[in-house]
C-alpha positions in Angstrom: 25.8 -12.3 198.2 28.1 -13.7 195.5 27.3 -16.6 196.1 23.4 -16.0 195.8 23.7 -14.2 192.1 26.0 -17.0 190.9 23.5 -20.1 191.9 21.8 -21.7 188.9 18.3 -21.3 188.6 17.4 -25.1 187.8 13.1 -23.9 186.8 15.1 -21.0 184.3 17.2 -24.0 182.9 14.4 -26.6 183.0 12.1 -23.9 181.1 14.6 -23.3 178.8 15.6 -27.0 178.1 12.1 -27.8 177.4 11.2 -24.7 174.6 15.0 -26.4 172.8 13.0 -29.9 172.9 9.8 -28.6 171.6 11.4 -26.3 169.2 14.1 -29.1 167.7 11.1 -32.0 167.5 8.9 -29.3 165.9 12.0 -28.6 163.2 12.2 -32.2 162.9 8.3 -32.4 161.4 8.2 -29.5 159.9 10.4 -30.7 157.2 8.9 -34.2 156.6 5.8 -32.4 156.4 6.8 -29.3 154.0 8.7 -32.2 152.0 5.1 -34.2 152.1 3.0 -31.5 150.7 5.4 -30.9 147.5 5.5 -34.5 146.8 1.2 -34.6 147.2 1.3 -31.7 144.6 3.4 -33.1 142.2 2.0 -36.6 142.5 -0.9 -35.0 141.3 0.2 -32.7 138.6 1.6 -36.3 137.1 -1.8 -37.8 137.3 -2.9 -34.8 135.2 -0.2 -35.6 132.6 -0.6 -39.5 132.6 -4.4 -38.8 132.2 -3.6 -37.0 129.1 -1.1 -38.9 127.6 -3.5 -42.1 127.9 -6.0 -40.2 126.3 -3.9 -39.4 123.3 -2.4 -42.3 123.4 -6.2 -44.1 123.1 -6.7 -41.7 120.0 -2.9 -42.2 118.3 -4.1 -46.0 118.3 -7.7 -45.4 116.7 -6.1 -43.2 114.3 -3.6 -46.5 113.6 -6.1 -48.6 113.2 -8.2 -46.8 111.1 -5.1 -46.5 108.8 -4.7 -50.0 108.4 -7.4 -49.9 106.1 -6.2 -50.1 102.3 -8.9 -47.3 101.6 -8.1 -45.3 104.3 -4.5 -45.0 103.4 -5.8 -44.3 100.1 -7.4 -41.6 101.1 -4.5 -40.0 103.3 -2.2 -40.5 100.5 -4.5 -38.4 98.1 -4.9 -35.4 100.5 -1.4 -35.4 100.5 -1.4 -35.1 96.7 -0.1 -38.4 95.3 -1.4 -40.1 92.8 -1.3 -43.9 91.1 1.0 -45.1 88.7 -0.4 -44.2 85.4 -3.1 -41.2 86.7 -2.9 -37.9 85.7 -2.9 -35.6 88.0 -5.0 -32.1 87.8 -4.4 -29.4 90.0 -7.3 -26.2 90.0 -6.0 -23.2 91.2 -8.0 -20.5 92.6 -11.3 -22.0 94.7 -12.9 -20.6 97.1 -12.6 -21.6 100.6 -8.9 -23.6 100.4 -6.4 -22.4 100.8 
């Protein structure tokens, strides 16, 4: 009878080989995968940005050009309140609506 209890049950083993195979090549893509998925989402969180950069990027160069303009400039330098050599400069104090 010892002998009987202490013989190796080769389908047990087999069984239990095979689930440690399965289980080890199912470890080995889950993290390929899991590592796969973040990279898809980022990738496409950066689209998002470079989409938005290009498109203010497009309007920073409009703006540029439409400053190379001698009246344009002009006109940005007044709304920031300078004047020419030789003007006089008026300020009014108390309209409506600006602030």
């Amino acid at each position: 009878m010892a002998a009987a209890s202490t013989r190796i049950r080769w389908d047990r083993l087999g069984r239990w080989a095979l689930l440690g195979v399965l289980g080890l090549i199912v470890y080995l893509y889950v993290s390929p995968t899991m590592t796969w998925i973040s990279t898809h989402a980022e990738a496409a969180q950066k689209r998002g940005e470079v989409a938005a950069l290009q498109t203010q990027n497009r309007l920073l160069r409009a703006r540029r050009a439409e400053l190379r303009s001698p009246f344009a400039l002009e006109r940005e330098a007044r709304r920031l309140g300078m004047v020419k050599a030789g003007e006089r400069e008026y300020v009014i104090q108390g309209l409506p609506g600006r602030r």
